[in-house]
C-alpha positions in Angstrom: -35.3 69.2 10.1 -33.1 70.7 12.0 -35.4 73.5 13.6 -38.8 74.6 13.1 -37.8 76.1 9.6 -34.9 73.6 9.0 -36.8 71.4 7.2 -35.5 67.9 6.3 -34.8 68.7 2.4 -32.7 71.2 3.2 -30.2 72.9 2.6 -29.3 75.5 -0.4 -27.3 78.2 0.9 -30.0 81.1 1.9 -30.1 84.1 3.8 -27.8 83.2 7.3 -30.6 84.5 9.3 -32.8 80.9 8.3 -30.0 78.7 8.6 -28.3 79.2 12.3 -31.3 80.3 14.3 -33.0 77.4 16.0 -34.5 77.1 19.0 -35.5 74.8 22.4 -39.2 74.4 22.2 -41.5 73.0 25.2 -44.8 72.1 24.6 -48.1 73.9 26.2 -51.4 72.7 24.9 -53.3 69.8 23.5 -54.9 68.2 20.4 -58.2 67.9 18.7 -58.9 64.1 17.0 -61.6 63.6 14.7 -63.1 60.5 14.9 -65.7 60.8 12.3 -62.7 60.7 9.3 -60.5 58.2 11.8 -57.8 61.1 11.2 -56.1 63.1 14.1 -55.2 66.8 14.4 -52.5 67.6 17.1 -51.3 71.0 18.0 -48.9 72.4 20.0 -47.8 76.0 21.1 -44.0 76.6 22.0 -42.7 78.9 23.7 -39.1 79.2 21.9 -35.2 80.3 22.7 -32.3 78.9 22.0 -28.2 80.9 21.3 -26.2 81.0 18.2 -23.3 83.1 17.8 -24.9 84.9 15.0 -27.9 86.1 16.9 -27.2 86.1 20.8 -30.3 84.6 22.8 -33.5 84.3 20.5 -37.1 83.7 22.1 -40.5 83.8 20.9 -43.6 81.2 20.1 -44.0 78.6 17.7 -46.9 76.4 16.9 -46.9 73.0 15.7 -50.0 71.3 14.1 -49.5 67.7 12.4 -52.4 65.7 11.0 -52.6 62.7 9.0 -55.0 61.7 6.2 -57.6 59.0 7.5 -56.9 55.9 5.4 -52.7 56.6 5.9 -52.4 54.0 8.0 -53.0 51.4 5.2 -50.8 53.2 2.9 -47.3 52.7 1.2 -46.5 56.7 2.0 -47.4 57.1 5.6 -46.2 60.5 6.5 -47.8 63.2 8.8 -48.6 66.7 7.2 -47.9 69.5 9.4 -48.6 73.5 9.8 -45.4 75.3 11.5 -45.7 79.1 12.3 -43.4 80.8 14.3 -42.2 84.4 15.6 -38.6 85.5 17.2 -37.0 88.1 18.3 -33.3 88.2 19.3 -31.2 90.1 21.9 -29.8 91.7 19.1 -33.2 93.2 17.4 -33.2 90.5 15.2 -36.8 89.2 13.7 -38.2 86.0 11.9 -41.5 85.7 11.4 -42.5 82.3 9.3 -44.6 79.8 8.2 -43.9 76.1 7.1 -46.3 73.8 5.4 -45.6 70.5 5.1 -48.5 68.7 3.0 -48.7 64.9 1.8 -51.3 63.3 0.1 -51.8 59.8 0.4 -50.2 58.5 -2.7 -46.7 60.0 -1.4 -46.7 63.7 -3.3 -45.5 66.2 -0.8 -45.8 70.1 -0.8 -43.7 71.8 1.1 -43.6 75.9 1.1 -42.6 78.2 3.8 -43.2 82.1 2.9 -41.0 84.2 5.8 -40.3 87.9 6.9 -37.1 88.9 8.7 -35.6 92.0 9.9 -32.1 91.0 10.5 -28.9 93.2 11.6 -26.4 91.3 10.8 -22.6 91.6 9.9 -20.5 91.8 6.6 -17.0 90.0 6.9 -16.5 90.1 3.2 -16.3 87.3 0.6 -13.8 84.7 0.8 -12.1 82.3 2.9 -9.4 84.2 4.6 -11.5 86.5 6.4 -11.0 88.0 9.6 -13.8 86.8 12.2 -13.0 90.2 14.3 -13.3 92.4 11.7 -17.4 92.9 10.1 -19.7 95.7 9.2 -22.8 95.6 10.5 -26.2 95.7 8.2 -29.5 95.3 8.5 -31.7 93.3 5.6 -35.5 93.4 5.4 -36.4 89.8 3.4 -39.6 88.6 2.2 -39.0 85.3 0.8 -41.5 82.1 -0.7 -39.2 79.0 -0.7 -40.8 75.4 -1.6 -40.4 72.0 -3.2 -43.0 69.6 -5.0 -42.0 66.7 -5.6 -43.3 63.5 -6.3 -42.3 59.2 -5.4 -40.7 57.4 -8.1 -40.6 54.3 -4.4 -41.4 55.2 -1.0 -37.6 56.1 -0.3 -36.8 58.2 -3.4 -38.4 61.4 -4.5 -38.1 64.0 -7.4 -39.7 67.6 -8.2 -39.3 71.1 -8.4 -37.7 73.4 -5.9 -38.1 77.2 -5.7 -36.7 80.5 -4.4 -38.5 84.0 -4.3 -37.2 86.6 -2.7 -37.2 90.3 -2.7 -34.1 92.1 0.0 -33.7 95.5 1.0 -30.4 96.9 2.6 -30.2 99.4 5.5 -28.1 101.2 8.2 -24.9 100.3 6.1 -22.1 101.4 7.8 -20.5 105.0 6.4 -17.9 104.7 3.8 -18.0 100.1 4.5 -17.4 97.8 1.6 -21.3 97.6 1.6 -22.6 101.4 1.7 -19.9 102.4 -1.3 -21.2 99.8 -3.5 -18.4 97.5 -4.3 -20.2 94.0 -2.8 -23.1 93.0 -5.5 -26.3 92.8 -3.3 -25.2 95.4 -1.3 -28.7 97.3 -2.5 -30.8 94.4 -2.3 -33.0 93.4 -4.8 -35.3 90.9 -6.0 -34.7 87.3 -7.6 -36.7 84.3 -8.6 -35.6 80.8 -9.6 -36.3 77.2 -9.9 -34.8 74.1 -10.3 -35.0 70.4 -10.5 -34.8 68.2 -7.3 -34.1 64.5 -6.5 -34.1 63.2 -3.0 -33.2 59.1 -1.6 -34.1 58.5 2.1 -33.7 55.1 3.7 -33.0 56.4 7.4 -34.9 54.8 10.0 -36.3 58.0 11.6 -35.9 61.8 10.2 -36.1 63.3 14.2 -32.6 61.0 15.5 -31.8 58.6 12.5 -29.3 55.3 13.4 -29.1 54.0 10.2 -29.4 54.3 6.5 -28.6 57.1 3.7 -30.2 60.2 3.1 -28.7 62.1 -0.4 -30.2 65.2 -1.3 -29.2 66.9 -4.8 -31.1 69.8 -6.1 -30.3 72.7 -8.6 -31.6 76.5 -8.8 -31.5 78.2 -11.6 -32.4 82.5 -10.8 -33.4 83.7 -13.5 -36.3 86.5 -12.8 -35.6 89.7 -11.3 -32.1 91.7 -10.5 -29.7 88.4 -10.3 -29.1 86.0 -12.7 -27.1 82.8 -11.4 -27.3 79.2 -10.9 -26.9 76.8 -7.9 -26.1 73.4 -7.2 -26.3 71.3 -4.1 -25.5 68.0 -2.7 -26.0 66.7 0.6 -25.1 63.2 1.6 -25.4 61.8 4.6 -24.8 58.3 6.2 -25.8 56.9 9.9 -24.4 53.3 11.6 -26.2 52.3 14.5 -23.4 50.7 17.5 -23.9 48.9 20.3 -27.2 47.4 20.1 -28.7 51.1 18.5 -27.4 52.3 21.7 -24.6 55.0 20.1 -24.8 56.3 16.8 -22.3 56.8 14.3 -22.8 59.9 11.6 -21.2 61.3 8.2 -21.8 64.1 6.2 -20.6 65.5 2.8 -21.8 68.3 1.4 -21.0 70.7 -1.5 -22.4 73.6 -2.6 -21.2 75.1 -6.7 -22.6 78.4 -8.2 -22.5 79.1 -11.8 -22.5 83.2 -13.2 -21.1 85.8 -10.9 -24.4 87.9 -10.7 -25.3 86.4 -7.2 -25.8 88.5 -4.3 -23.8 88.3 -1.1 -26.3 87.2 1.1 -27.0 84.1 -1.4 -23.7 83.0 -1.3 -23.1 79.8 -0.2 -21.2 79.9 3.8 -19.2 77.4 6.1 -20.6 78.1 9.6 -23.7 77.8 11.7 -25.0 75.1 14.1 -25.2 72.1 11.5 -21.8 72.9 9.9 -18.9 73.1 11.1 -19.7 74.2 14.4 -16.9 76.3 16.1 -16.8 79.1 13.2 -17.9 81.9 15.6 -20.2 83.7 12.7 -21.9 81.4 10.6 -20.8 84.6 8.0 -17.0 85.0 8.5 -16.4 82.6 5.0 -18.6 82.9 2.0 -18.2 82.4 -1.7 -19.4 80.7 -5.1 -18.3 77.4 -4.2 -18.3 75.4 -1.3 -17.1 72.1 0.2 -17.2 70.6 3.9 -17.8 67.6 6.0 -18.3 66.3 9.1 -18.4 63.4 11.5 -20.5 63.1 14.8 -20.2 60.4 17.3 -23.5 60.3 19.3 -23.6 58.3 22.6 -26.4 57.5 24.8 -25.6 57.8 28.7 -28.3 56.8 30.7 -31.9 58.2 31.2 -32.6 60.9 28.9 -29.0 62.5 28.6 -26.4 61.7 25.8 -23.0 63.3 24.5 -21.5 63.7 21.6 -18.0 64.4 20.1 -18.0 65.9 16.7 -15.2 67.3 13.7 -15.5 68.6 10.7 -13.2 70.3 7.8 -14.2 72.4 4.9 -13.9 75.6 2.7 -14.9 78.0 0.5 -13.4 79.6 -3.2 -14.4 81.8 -6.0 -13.7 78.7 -8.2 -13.2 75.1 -7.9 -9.7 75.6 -9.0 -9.1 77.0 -6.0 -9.8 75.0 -3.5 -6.3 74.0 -1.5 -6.0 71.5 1.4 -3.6 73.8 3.1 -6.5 76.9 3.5 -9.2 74.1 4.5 -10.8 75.2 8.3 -11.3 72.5 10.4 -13.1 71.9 13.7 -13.9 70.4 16.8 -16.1 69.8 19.6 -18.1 68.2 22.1 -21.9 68.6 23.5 -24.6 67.5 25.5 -27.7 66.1 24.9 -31.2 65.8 26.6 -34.0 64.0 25.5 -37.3 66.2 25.8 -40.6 64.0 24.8 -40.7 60.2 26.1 -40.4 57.9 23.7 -39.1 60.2 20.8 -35.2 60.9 20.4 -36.3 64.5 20.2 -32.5 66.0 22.1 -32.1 69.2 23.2 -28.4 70.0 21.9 -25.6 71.9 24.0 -23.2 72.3 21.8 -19.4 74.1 22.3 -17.1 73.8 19.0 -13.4 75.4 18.0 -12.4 76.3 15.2 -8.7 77.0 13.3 -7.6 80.6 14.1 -8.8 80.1 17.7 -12.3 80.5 16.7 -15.1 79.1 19.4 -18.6 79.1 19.7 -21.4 77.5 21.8 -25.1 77.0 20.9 -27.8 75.7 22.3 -30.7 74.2 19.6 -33.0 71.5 19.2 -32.8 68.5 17.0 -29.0 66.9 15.6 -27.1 68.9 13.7 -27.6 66.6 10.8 
């Protein structure tokens, strides 16, 4: 999880707004145990900000409660469950108001859902991957969306079950005579679409927050086919972590492809190349969008002393309408460095400061919670 609505299965492309924000949380109240059960409720309110390109400074409140079914302890599947709402508002009138639930039972079957609301001006650079990053229209898109995944252990590292996407958009304050207001970009009048899709998940790191070692692989489908859109999605996310010097630094890899099936996909579901856990350095998370998508990325992650930490990081990727397409010569590539503070004692929990570059001469700088991936 990469922020409170990041959470750890992710990530099929979705609406930008819920994959760049994230924010620096601080905790400000206590827990509740029961000791009749032998279980413990804890709870947390946050007050919330953080920066991303995309949004300008965000703030608001989170809560956090996690609780843990009494006889977990003397389980094979001993995972938390956990209740995550949150509200934000940006500098730039942007809203996101959410809420995750993360349930496990003791026998290792998870439900996760998250309904959400967002009001979200945002801008249009067009579809593609030669885009100009200083030329947009601006938009605004209302989103009520239910996304969620049950699934089920086949062994306590790998998982399989259904995932699912509802969601119903509705387009405003297009810009006169833009790309958007005359109609030519599908999605452009919003719409609603429903869809679901087999999902298969390995995961051998040795901690979800900061792993150091061991694979994570991710690979889930979506097929939409209920409402205005009809399309399909595929995803694959692989990641792999090498702990150095004595688990002191931290070596990580990403791959990660994205391929849509059918052209009846909306703009704002397409899959896109920037944001703070890829390819940091795009400065609009939106600049490059299209059916198919390919990128990865390398972090170096070394611990300093106390509770600070740096990191260098790269990355290459891009998007095309087809696969065909794709050409090494057209493929964006970045580059970086930030700085890391470690928030709770005794939990790798880092506040990120991030700057990135981008080909083109693209920059931007963000300031989140959690590793990028």
């Amino acid at each position: 999880m990469n922020s409170p609505f990041h959470k750890a299965r992710n990530i099929t492309p979705k609406v930008a707004l819920v994959l760049v924000l994230s924010f620096i949380l601080l905790p400000s109240t206590g827990q509740d145990i029961d000791s009749a059960s032998n279980s413990q409720l804890s709870w947390r309110v946050f007050p919330a900000f953080g920066a991303q390109p995309e949004t300008g400074f965000v703030f608001g409140v989170v809560m956090a409660a996690t609780w843990s079914q009494a006889d977990t302890a003397a389980q094979e599947f001993d995972r938390p469950s956990s209740l995550t709402p949150l509200a934000i508002y940006s500098v730039r009138n942007q809203v996101l108001v959410e809420f995750n639930f993360d349930y496990f039972l003791t026998n290792g079957t998870n439900l996760n859902f998250t309904p959400r609301f967002s009001l979200f001006p945002d801008r249009f650079f067009g579809v593609g991957n030669d885009n100009d990053p200083d030329a947009y229209e601006t938009y605004t898109n209302r989103i009520w969306q239910l996304e969620g995944q049950f699934s089920v252990p086949y062994t306590n590292k790998l998982f399989w079950g259904v995932y699912t996407d509802i969601q119903h958009s509705k387009l405003k304050e297009l810009e006169l005579n833009g790309e958007l207001e005359t109609g030519t970009i599908l999605g452009s009048e919003g719409g609603f679409q429903a869809g679901l899709g087999p999902a298969l998940r390995y995961d051998s790191r040795d901690n979800a927050i900061y792993p150091s070692k061991g694979y994570f692989l991710n690979v889930r489908s979506l097929f939409s086919f209920l409402g205005d859109f009809s399309y399909s999605n595929y995803l694959l996310d692989f990641r792999r972590y090498f702990s150095l010097r004595e688990d002191k630094d931290v070596l990580a890899l990403q791959f990660n492809a994205s391929f849509t099936s059918g052209r009846d996909i909306p703009f704002y579901k397409l899959p896109q190349l920037g944001g703070s856990s890829r390819l940091r350095g795009i400065n609009n998370a939106n600049v490059y969008r299209d059916r198919q998508l390919l990128f990865s990325q390398v972090e170096y992650r070394k611990h300093l002393f106390w509770a600070f930490g740096i990191v260098a990081f790269a990355g290459v990727g891009d998007v095309a309408d087809e696969m065909s397409q794709f050409q090494l010569s057209d493929f964006k590539y970045v580059g970086g460095a930030g700085i890391r503070y470690q928030v709770l004692e005794g939990q790798k929990l880092n506040l990120r400061f991030d700057y990135g570059f981008a080909r083109g001469g693209q920059s931007a700088f963000y300031i989140s919670l959690r590793e990028a991936f």
